[in-house]
Legacy VTK file of the C-alpha trace (Angstrom):
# vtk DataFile Version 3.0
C-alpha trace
ASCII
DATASET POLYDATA
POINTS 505 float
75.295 64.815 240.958
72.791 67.116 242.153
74.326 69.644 239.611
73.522 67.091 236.864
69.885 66.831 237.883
69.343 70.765 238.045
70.892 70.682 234.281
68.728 68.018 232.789
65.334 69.666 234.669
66.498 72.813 232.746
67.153 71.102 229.605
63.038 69.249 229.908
61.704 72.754 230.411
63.637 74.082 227.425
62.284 71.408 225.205
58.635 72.060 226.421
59.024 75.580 225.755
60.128 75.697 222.706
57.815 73.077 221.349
55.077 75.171 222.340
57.134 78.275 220.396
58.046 76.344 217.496
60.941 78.094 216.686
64.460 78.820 216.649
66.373 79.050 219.972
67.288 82.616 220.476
67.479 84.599 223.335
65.726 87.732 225.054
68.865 90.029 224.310
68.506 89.225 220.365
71.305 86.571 219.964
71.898 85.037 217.557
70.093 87.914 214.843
72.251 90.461 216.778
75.667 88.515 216.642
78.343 90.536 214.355
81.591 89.371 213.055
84.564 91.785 212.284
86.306 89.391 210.339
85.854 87.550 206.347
83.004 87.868 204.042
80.513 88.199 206.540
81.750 91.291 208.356
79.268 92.718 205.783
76.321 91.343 207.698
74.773 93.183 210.605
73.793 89.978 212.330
74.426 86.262 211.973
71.506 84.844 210.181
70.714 81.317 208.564
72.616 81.164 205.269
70.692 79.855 202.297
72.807 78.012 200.351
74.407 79.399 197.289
71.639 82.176 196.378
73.455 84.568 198.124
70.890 85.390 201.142
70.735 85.381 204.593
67.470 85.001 206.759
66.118 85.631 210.206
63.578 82.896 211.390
60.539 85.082 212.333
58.716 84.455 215.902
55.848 86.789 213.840
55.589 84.980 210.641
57.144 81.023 211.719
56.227 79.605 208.443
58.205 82.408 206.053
62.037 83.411 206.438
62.661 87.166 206.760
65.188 88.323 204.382
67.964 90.275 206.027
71.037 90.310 204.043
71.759 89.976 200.412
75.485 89.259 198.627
76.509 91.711 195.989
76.681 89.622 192.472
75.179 86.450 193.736
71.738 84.950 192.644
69.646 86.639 194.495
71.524 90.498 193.992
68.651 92.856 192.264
65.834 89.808 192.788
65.651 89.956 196.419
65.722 92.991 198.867
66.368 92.826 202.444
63.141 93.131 204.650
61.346 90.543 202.025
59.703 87.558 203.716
60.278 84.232 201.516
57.141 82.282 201.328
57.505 79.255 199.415
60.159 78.096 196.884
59.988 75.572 194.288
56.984 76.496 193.594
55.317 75.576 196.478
54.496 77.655 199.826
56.221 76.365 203.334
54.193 74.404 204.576
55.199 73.875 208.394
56.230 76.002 210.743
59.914 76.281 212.270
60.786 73.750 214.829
64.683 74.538 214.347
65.790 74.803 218.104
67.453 72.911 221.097
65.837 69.887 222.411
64.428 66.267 221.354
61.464 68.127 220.177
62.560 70.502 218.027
66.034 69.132 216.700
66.251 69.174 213.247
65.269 71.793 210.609
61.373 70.907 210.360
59.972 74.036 208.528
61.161 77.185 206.067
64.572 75.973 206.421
64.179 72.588 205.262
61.641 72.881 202.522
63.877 75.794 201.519
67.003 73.450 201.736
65.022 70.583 199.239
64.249 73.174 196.413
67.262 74.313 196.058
68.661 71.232 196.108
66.301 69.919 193.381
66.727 73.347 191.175
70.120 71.982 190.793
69.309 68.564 189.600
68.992 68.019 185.648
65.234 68.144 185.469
65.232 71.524 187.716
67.686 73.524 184.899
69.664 75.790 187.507
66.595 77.492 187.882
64.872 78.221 191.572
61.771 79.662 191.591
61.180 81.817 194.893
58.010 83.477 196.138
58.211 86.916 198.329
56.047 88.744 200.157
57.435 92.491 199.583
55.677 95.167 201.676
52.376 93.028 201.712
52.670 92.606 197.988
53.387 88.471 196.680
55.736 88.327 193.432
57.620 85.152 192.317
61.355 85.600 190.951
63.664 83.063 189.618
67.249 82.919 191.037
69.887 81.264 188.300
71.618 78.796 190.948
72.973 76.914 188.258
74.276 73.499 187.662
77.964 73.412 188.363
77.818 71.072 191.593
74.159 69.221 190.667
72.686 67.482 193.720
74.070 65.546 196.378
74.211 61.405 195.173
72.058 58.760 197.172
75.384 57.570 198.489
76.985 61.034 199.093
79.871 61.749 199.803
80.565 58.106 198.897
80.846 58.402 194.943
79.488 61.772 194.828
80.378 64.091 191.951
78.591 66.616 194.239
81.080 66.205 196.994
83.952 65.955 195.283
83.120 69.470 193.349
82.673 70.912 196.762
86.169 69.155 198.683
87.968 71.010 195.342
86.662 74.032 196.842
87.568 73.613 200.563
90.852 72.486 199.523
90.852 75.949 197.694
89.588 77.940 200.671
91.649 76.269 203.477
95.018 76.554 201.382
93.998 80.404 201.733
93.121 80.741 204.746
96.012 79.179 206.528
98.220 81.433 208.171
102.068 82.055 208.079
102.243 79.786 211.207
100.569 76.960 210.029
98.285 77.837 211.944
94.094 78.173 211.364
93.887 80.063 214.651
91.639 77.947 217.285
91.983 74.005 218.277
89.115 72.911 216.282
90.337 74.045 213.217
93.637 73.361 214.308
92.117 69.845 214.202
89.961 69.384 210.801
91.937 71.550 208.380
95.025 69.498 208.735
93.279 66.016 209.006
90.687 67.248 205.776
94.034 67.915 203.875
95.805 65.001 205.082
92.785 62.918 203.679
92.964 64.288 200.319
96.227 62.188 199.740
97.738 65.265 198.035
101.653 65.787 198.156
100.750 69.723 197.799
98.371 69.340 200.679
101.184 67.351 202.593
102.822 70.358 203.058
100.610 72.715 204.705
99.771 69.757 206.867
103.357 69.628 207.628
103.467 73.260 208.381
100.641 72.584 210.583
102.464 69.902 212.345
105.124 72.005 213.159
103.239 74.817 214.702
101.710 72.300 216.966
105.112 70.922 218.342
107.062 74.153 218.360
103.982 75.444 220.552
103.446 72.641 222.950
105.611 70.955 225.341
105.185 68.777 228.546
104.710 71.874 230.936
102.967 74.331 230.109
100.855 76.919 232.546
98.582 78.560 229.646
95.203 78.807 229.976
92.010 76.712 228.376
94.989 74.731 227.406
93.663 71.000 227.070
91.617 72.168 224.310
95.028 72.935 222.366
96.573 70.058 223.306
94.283 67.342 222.743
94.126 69.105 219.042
97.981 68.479 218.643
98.066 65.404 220.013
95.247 64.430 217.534
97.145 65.749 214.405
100.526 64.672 214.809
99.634 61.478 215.420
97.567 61.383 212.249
100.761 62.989 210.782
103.153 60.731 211.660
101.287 57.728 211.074
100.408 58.548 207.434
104.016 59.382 206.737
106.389 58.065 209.506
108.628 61.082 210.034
110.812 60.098 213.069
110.636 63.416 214.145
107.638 63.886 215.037
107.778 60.959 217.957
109.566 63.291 220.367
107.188 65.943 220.005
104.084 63.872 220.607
106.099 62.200 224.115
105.911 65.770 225.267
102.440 66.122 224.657
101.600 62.663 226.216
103.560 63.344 228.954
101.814 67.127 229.466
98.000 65.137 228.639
99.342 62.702 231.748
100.145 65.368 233.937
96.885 67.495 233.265
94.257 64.604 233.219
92.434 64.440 236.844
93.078 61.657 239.351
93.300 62.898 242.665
91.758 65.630 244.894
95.106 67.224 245.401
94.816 68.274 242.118
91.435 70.621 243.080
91.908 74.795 242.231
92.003 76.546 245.519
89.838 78.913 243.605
87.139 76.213 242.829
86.931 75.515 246.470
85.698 78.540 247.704
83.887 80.211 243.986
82.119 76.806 242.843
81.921 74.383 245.655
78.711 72.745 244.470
80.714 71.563 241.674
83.561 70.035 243.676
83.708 65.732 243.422
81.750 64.550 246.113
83.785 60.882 246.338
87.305 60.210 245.402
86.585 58.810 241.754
83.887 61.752 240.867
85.151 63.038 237.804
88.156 60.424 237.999
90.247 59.750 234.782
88.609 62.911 233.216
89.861 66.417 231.432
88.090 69.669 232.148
89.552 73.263 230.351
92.284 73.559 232.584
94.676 71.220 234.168
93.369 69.100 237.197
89.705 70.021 238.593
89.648 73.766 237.707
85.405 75.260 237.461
83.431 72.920 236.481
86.068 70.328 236.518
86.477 67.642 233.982
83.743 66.815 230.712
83.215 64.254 228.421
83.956 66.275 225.717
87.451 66.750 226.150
87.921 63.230 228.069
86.818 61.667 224.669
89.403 63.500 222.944
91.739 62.890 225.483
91.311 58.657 225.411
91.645 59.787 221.446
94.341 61.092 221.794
96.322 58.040 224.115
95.268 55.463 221.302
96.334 57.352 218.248
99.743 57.735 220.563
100.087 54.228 221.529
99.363 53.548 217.793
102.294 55.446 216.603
104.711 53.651 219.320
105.006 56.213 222.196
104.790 54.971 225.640
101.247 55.503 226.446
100.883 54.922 230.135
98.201 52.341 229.687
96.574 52.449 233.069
95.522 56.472 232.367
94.568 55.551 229.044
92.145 52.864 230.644
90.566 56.019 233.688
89.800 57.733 230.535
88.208 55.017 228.896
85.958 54.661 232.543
84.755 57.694 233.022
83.396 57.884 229.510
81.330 54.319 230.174
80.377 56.217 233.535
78.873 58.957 231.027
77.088 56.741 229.026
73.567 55.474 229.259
72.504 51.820 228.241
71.549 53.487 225.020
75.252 54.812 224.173
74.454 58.682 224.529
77.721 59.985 226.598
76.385 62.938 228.766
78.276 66.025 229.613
80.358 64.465 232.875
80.733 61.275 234.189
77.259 60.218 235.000
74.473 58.928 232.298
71.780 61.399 231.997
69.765 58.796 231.896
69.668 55.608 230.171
67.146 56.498 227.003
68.294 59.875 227.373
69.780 61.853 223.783
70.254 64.790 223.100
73.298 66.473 220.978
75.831 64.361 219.688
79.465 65.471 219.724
80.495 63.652 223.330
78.957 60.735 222.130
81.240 60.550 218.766
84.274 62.080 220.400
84.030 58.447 222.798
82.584 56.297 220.323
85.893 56.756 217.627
88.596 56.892 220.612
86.880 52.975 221.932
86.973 52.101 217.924
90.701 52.590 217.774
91.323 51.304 221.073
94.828 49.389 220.815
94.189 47.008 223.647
92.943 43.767 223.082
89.640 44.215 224.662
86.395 43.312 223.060
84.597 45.972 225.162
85.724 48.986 223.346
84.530 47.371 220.344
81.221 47.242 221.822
80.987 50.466 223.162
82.124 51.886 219.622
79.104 50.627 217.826
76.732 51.581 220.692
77.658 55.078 220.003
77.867 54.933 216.523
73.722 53.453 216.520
72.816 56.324 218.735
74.127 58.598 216.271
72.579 57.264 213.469
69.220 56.619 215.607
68.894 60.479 216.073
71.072 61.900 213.337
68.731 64.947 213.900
71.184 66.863 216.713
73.689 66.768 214.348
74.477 70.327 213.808
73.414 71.747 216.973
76.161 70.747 219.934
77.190 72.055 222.959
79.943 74.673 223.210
81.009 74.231 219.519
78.693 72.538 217.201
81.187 71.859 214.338
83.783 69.930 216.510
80.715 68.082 217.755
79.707 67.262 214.110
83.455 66.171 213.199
83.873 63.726 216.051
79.771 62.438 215.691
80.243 61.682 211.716
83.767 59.690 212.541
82.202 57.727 215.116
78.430 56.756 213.081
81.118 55.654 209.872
81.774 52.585 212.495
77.981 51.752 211.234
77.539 51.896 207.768
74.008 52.414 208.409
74.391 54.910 211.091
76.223 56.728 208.645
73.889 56.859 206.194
70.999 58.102 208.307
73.166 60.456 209.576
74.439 62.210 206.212
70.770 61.791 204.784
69.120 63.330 207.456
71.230 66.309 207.399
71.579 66.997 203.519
69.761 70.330 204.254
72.997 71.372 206.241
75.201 70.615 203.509
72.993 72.405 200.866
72.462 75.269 203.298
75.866 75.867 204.327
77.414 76.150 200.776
78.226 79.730 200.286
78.560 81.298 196.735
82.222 80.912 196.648
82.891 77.673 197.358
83.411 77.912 201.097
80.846 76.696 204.330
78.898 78.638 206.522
78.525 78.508 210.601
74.983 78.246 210.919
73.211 79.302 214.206
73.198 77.041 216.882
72.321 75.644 220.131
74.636 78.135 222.086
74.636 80.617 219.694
78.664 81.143 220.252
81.403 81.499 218.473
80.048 83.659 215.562
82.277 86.271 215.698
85.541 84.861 216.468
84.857 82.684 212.574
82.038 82.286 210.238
83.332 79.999 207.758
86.760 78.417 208.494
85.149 76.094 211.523
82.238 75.256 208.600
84.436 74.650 205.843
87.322 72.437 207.776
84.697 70.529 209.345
82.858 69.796 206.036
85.848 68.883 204.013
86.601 66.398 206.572
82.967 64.700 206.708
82.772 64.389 203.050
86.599 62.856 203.109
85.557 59.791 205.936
84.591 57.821 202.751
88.036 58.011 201.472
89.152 55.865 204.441
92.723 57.666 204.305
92.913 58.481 207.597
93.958 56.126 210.727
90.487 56.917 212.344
88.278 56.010 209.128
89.883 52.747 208.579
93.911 53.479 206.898
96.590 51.595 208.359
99.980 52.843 208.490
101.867 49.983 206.526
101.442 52.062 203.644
102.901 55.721 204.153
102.498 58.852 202.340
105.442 60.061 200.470
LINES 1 506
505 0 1 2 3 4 5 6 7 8 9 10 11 12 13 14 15 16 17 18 19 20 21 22 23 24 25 26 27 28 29 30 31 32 33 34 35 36 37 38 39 40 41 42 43 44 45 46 47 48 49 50 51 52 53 54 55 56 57 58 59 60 61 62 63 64 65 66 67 68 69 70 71 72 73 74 75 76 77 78 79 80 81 82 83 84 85 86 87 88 89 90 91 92 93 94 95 96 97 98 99 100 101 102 103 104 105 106 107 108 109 110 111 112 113 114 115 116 117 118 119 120 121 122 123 124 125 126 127 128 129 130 131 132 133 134 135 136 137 138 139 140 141 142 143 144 145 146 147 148 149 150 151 152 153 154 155 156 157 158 159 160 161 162 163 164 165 166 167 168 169 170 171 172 173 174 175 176 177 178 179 180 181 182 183 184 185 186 187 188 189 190 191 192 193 194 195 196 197 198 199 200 201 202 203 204 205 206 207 208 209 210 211 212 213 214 215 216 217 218 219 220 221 222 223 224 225 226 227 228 229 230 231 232 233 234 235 236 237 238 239 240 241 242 243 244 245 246 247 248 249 250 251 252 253 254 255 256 257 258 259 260 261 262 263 264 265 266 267 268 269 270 271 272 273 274 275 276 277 278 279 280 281 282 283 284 285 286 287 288 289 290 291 292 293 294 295 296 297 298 299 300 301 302 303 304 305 306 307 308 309 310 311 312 313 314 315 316 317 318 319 320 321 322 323 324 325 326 327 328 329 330 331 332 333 334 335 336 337 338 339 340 341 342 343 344 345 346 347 348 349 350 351 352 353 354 355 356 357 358 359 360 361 362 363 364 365 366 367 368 369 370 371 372 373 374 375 376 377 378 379 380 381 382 383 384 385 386 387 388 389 390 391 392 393 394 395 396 397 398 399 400 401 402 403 404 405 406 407 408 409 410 411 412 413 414 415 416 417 418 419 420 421 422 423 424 425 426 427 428 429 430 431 432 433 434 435 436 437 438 439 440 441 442 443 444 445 446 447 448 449 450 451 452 453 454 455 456 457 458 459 460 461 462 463 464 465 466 467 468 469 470 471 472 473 474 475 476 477 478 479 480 481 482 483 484 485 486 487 488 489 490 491 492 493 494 495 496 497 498 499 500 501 502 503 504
């Protein structure tokens, strides 16, 4: 698609330019420093800033100063409160000055968080160990002047194992907390207001094995069937019900309520009618406002899911197609009647997407066959072809392919299209298909994990590749997500390796 080639051309001039910048991606009109929530703990903030762990502080990357972080928000009773003022630069910390300079943007070249933010990330981490006492020392520059304080992080979590979250004491202090802080923040409809949370809160609970956390899962289960149902004209609507589809299925085959069944037929049946096959199914409206983008042969775009029933914009992604060939073989898993032949479209436009390598691009055409880039399309196809319930060894195949990408550039982790935490749930269930894969990628992006961690337990939605989203949520996306990547070990869920013959209770 010519469309595709314009997009990739962009995305090599993005990565050249901010190699040479060697910082953050941010744009022109201040995003993401001048992003503002309304909503939680962080409608405190004036802007949406890297969060730095469990100090208590928030900091602007500096274009000025790219080896120091600029201090621009400080919590009230946390580590840093009366040690650290807003408009100090951080220097060093540990006891030793930054070193490299940020390279913490979009792009193979600057993935990653090379700079402040990780040497940052690895002191704190170590002040927590036994040998580092709870104690983090931090140097500031202060109006020109250089002081060193010492923040009291404490020792109540420790540091992350060398097998975390397998057999982590570290992880397991943390999941108490999400489990805490999603119990909270659920709302009287079960409900934890978008589809992504919609989709990790209920399976991160589900994991736990809890009968207390049963319940709001339940309650979640129910808002999902009493607000979908096999027509339905709302819009952005595949989003919602690829999330349902996702959860009940989980649901039902952890405990085997019977009722359940009839609600997920309805959303098969609406996934069936929405999922793109023919050109009939083309918006008028995308005919005459985005014709560039219309399919140029009869199986452009075939099989796929875009926002909206049919070809509607842009027309069908990878994104959601992943979740939607998900979706069919969780469904055909729990006994509804899966029509098998637009289960299989699904399955083909996602191989269409993929290069030789295994990185799924964002429609159906490769990028290019070495190509990578950020992750979340790529996991969202690699865990619905390793639960694939037909008897064909391809799936298999194409399941470890995008689990080795994964874990060959665990670097993109945190930094997807659209909505970087669904693309880190979906990447991190697809690289546990590769032990090793997984590995690289939760060692590679420890710094996330430490950085994230907020002073009261919950996680933190760091800036990103879009730099969207921030003030719809600032922590429930963060803390769902999290408290379902350290639960994959646990293997409690149908996706990470559970089988239904034993049900929950």
């Amino acid at each position: 698609m010519q469309s595709v080639k314009i997009i990739i051309a962009l995305m090599i001039g993005a990565i050249f330019s901010l190699e040479s910048l060697a910082q953050v991606h941010y744009f022109e009109d201040g995003r993401p420093w001048t992003n503002k929530t309304s909503r939680g703990p962080d409608r405190e903030v004036d802007g949406w800033y890297y969060n730095l762990g469990i100090t208590g502080l928030r900091a602007e990357l500096s274009a000025e100063r790219p080896k120091h972080l600029l201090i621009r928000h400080v919590f009230a009773g946390s580590p840093a409160d009366q040690l650290i003022q807003t408009g100090d630069y951080i220097v060093g910390a540990g006891g030793k000055a930054f070193q490299t300079a940020h390279q913490n943007g979009y792009g193979e070249a600057v993935f990653g968080a090379r700079g402040p933010i990780l040497e940052f990330a690895n002191a704190l981490e170590s002040a927590q160990s036994s040998s580092g006492k709870g104690h983090l020392i931090v140097d500031i520059d202060r109006s020109g002047q250089q002081r060193r304080v010492v923040l009291k992080v404490g020792q109540d979590y420790g540091i992350f194992g060398p097998t975390f979250p397998t057999d982590d004491a570290k992880s397991a202090q943390i999941l108490e907390d999400l489990y805490s802080y999603l119990k909270k923040t659920q709302g009287q409809n079960g409900s934890w207001g978008s589809p992504p949370h919609d989709t990790f809160a209920p399976l991160a609970l589900l994991a736990s094995g809890r009968p207390d956390h049963l319940e709001l899962v339940r309650k979640n289960v129910k808002f999902h069937a009493d607000t979908t149902k096999s027509k339905d004209r709302s819009w952005l609507i595949n989003w919602r019900y690829m999330s349902a589809a996702i959860v009940m299925s989980e649901y039902y085959l952890a405990t085997g309520e019977k009722w359940v069944l009839r609600d997920l037929q309805e959303v098969h049946d609406f996934l069936v009618s929405s999922q793109y096959v023919d050109q009939s199914q083309i918006d008028p409206k995308t005919r005459i406002e985005r014709p560039q983008d219309l399919p140029r042969t009869r199986m452009s775009a075939h099989g796929g899911w875009g926002h909206n029933p049919g070809f509607e914009g842009y027309g069908p992604i990878s994104m959601l197609t992943g979740q939607g060939a998900l979706a069919f073989a969780l469904m055909k898993h729990c006994g509804v009647n899966v029509n098998r032949e637009r289960h299989m479209f699904a399955y083909d436009f996602l191989a269409r997407a993929a290069g030789r390598n295994g990185y799924v691009w964002y429609a159906d055409e490769a990028a290019g066959q070495d190509n990578w880039a950020d992750m979340g399309r790529t996991g969202a196809a690699g865990i619905a072809n390793a639960i694939c319930p037909y008897p064909i060894a391809v799936h298999r195949a194409r399941a470890l392919s995008h689990a080795k990408i994964i874990g060959s550039h665990p670097e993109s982790f945190p930094d997807t299209h659209g909505s970087p935490v669904m693309g880190m749930g979906y990447a991190a269930l697809a690289a546990f298909q590769d032990t090793a894969s997984f590995r690289r990628l939760m060692d590679q992006n420890r710094w996330w994990f430490t950085l994230s961690q907020c002073p009261d337990g919950s996680f933190y939605y760091q800036p990103n590749r879009d730099n969207a989203g921030y003030g719809a949520d600032s922590r429930i996306s963060a803390s769902a997500v999290t408290a379902l990547i350290l639960s994959i070990p646990k293997q409690s869920l149908f996706m990470t390796g559970r089988r239904p013959e034993s049900t929950l209770k």
